[in-house]
Biopython code that builds the backbone (N, CA, C, O; Angstrom):
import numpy as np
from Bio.PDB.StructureBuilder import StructureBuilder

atoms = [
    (1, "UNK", "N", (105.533, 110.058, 80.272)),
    (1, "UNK", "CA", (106.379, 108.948, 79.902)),
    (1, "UNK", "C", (105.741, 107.661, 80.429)),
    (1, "UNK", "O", (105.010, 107.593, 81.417)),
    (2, "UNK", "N", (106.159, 106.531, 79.546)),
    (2, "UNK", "CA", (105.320, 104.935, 79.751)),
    (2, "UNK", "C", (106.112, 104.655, 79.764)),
    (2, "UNK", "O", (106.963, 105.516, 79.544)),
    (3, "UNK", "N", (106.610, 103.198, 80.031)),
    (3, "UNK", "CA", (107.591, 102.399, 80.705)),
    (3, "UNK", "C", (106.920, 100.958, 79.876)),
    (3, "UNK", "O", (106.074, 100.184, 80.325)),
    (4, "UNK", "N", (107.968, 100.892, 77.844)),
    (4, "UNK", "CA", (107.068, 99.869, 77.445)),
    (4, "UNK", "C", (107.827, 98.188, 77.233)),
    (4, "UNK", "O", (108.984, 98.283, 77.644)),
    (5, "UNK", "N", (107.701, 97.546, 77.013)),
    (5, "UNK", "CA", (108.384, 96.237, 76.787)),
    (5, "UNK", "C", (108.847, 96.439, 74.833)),
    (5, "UNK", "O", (107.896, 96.513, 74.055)),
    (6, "UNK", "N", (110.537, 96.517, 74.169)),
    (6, "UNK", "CA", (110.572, 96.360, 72.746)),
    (6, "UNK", "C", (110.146, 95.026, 72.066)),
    (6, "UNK", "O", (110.040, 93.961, 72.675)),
    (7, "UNK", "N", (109.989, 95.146, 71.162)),
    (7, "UNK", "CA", (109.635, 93.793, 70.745)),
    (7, "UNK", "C", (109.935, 93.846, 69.057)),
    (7, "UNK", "O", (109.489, 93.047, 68.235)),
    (8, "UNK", "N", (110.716, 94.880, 68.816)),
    (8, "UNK", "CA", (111.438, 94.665, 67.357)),
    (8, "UNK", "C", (112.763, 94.730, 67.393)),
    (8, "UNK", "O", (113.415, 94.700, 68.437)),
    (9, "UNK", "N", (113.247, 94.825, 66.226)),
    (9, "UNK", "CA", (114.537, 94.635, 65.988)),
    (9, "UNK", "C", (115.362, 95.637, 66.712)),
    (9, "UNK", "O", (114.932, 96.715, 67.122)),
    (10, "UNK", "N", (116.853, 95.103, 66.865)),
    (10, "UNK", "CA", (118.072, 96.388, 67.746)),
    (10, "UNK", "C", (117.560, 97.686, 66.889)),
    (10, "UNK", "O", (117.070, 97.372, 65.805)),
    (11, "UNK", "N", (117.578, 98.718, 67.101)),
    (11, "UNK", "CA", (117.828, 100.028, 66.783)),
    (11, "UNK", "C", (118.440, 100.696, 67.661)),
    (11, "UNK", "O", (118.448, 100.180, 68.779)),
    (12, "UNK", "N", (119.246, 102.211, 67.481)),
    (12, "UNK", "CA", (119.597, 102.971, 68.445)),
    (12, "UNK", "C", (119.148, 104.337, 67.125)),
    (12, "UNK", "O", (119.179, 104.238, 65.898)),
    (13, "UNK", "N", (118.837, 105.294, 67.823)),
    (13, "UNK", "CA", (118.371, 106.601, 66.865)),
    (13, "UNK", "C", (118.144, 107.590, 68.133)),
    (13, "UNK", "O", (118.445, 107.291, 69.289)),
    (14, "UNK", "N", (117.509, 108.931, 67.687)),
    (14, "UNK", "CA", (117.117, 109.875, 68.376)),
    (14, "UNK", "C", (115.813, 110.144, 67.929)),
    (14, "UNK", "O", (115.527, 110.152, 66.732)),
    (15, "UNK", "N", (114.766, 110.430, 69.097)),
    (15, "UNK", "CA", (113.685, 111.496, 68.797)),
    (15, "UNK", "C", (113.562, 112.700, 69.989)),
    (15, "UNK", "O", (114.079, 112.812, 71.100)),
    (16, "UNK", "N", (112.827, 113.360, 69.378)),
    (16, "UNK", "CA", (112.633, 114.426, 70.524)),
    (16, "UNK", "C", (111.541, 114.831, 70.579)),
    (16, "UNK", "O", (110.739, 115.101, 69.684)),
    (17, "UNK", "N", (111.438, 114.919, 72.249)),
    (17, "UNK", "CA", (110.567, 115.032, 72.975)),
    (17, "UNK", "C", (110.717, 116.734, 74.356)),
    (17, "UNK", "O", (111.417, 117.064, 75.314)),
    (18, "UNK", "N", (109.723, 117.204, 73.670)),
    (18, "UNK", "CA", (109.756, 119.135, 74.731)),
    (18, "UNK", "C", (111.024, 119.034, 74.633)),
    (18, "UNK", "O", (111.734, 118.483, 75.474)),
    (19, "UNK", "N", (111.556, 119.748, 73.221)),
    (19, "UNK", "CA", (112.817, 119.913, 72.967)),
    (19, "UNK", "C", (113.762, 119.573, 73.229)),
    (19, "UNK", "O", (114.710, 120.331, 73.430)),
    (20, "UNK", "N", (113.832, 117.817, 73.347)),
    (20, "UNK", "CA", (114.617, 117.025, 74.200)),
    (20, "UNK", "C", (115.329, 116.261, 73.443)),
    (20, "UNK", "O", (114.591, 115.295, 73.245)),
    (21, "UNK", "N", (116.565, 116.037, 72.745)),
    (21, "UNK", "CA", (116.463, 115.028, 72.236)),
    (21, "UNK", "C", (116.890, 113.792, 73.270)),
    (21, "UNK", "O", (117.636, 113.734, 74.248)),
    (22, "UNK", "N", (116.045, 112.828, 72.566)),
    (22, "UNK", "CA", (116.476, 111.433, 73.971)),
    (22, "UNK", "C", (117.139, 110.463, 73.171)),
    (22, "UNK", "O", (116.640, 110.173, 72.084)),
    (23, "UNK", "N", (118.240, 109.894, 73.564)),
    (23, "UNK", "CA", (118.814, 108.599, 72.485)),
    (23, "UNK", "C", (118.587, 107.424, 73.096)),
    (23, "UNK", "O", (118.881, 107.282, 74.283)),
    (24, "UNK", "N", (118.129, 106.602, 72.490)),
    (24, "UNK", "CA", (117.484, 105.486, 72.530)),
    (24, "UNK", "C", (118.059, 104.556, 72.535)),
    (24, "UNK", "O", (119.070, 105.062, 72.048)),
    (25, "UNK", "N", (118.422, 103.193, 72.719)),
    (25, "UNK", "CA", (118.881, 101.927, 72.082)),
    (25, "UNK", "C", (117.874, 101.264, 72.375)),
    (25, "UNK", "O", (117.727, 101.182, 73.595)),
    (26, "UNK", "N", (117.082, 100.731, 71.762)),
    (26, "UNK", "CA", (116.217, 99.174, 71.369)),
    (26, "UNK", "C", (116.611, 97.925, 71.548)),
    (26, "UNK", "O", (117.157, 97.543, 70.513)),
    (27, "UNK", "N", (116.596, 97.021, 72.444)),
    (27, "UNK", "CA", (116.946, 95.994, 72.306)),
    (27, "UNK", "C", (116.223, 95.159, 72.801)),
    (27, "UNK", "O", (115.883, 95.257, 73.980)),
    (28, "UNK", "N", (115.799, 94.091, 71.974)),
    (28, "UNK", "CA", (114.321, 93.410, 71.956)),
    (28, "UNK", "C", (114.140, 92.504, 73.598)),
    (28, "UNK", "O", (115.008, 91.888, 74.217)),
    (29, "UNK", "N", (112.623, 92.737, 73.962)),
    (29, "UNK", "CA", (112.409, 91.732, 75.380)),
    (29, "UNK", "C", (112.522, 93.372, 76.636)),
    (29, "UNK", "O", (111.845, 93.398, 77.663)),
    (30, "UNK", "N", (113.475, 94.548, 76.243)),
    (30, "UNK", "CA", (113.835, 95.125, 76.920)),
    (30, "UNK", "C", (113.213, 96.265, 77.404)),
    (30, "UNK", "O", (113.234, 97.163, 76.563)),
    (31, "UNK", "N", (112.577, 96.620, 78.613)),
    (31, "UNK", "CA", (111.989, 97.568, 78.990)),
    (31, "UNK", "C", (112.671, 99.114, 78.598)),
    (31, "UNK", "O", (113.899, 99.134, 78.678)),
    (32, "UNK", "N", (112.064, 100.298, 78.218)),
    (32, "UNK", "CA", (112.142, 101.478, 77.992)),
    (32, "UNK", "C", (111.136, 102.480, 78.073)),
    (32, "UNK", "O", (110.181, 102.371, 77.304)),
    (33, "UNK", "N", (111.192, 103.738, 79.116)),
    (33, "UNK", "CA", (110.562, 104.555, 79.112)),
    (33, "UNK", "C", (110.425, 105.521, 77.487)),
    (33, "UNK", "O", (111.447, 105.684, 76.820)),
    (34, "UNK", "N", (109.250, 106.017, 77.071)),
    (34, "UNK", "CA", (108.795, 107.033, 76.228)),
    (34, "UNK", "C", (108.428, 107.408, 76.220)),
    (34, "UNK", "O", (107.530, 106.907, 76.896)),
    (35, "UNK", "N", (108.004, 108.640, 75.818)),
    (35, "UNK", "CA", (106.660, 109.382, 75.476)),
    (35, "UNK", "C", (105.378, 108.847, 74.762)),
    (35, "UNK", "O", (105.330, 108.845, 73.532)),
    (36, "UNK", "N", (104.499, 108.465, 75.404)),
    (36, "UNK", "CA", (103.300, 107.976, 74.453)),
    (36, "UNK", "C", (102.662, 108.666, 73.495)),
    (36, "UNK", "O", (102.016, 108.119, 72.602)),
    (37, "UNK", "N", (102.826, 110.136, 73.644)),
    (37, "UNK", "CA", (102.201, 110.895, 72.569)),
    (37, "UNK", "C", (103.195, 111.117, 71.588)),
    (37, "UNK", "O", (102.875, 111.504, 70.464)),
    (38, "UNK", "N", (104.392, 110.905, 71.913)),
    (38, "UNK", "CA", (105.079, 110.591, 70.566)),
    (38, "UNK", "C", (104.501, 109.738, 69.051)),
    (38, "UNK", "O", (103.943, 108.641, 69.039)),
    (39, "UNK", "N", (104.800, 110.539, 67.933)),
    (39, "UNK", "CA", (104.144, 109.961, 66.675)),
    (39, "UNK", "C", (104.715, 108.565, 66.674)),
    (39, "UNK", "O", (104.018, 107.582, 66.421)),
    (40, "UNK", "N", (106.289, 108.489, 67.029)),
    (40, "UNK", "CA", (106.625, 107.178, 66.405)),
    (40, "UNK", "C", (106.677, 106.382, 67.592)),
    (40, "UNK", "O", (107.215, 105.288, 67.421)),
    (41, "UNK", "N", (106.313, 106.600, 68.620)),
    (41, "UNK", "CA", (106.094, 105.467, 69.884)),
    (41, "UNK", "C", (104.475, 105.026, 69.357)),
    (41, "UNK", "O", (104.241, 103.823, 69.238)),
    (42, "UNK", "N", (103.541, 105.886, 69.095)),
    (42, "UNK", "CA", (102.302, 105.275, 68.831)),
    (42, "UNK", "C", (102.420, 104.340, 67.085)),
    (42, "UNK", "O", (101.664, 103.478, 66.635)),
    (43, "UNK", "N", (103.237, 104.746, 66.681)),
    (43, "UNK", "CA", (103.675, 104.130, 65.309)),
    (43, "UNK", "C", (104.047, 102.354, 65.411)),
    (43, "UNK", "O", (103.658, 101.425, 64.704)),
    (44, "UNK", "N", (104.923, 102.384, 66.562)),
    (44, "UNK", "CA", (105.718, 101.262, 67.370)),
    (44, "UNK", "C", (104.901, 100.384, 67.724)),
    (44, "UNK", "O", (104.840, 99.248, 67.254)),
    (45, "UNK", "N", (104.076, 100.931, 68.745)),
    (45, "UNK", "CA", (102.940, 100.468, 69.577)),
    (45, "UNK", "C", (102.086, 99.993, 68.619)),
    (45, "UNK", "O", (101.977, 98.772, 68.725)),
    (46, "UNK", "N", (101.378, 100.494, 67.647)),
    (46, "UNK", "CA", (100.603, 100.489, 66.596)),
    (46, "UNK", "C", (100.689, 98.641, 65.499)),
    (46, "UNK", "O", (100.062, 97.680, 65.052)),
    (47, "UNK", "N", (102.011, 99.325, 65.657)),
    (47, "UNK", "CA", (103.013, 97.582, 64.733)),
    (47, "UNK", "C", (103.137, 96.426, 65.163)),
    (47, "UNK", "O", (103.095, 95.377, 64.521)),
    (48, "UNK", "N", (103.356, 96.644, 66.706)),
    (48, "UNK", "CA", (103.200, 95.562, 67.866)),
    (48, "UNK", "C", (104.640, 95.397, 68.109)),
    (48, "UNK", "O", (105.134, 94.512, 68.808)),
    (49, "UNK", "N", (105.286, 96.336, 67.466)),
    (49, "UNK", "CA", (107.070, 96.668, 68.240)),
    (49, "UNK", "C", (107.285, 97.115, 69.810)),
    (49, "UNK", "O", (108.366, 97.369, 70.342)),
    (50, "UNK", "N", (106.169, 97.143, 70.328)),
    (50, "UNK", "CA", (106.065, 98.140, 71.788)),
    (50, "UNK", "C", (104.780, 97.561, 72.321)),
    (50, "UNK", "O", (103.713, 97.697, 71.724)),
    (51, "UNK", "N", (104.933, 96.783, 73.685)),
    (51, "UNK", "CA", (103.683, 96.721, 73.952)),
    (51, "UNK", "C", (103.971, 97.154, 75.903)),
    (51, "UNK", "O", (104.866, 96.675, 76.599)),
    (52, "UNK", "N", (102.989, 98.078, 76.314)),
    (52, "UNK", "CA", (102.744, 98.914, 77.929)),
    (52, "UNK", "C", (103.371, 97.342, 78.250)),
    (52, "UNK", "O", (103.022, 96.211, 77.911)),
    (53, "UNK", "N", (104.756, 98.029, 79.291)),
    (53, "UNK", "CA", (105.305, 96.768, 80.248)),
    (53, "UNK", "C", (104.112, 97.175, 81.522)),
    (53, "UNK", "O", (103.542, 98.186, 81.930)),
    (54, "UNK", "N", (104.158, 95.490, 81.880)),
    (54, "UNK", "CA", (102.799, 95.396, 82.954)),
    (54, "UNK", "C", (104.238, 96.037, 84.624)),
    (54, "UNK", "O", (105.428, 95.833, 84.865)),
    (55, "UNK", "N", (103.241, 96.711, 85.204)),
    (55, "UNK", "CA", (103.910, 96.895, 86.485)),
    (55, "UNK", "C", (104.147, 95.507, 87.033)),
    (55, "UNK", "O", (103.458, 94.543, 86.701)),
    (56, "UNK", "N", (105.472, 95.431, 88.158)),
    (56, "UNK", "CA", (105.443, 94.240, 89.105)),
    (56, "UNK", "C", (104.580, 93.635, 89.836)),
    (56, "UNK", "O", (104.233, 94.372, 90.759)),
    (57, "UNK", "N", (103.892, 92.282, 89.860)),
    (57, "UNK", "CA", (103.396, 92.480, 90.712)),
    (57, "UNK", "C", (103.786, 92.159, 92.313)),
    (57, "UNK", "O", (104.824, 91.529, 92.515)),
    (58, "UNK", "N", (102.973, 92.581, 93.444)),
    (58, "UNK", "CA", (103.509, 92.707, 94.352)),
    (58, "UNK", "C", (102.806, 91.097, 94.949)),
    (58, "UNK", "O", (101.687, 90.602, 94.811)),
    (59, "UNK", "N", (103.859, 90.694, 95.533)),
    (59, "UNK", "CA", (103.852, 89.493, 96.580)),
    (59, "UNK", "C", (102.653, 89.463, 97.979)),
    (59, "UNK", "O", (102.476, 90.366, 98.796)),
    (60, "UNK", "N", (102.118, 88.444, 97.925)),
    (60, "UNK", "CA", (101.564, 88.861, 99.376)),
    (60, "UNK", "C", (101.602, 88.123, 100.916)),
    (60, "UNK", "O", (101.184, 86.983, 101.119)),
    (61, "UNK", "N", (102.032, 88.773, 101.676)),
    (61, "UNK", "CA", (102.874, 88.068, 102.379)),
    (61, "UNK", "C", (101.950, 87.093, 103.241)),
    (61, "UNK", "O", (100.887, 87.413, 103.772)),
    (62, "UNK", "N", (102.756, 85.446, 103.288)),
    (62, "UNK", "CA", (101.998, 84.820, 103.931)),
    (62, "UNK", "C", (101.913, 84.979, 105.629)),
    (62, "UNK", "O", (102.759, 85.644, 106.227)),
    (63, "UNK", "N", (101.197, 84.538, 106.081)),
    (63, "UNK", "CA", (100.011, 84.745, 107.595)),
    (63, "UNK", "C", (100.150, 83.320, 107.868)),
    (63, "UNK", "O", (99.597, 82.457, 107.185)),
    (64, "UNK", "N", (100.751, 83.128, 108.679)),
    (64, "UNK", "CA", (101.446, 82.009, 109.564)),
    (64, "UNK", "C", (100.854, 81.929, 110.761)),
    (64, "UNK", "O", (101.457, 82.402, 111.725)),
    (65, "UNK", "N", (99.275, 81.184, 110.986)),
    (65, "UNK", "CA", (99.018, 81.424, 112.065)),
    (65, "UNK", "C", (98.598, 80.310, 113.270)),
    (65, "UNK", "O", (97.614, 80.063, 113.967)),
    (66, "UNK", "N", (100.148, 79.731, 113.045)),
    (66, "UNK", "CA", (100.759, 78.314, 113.981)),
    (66, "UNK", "C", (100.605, 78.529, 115.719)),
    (66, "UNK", "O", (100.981, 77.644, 116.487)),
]
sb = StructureBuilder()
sb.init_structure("model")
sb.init_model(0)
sb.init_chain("A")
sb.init_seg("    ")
for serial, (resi, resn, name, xyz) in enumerate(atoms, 1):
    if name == "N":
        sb.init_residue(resn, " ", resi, " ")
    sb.init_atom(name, np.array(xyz, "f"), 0.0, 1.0, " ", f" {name:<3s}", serial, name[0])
structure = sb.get_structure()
């Protein structure tokens, strides 16, 4: 599973994944885990409906050395 940013229209549907079904809601800007080897996540991805959300990045702490 990837963790991607939506970037198309609302949907809510089902696919399944290792006999899973997972229900979905889509809602654009909004992070969602998937399966990447899924046909229609690479379909998504493919369209530019889905693009890999970037990890956080981490802060670095300032060094105060008064």
């Amino acid at each position: 599973m990837k963790t991607y940013r939506w970037r198309g229209p609302v949907q809510s549907l089902t696919i399944t994944h290792e006999g899973k079904e997972l229900e979905l809601r889509l809602m654009p800007g909004r992070e969602v885990e998937l399966p990447a080897e899924h046909p229609m996540v690479q379909c998504w991805a493919g369209s530019g409906w889905l693009e890999e959300a970037q990890p956080p990045r981490r802060r670095k702490k300032e060094v105060n050395n008064a």
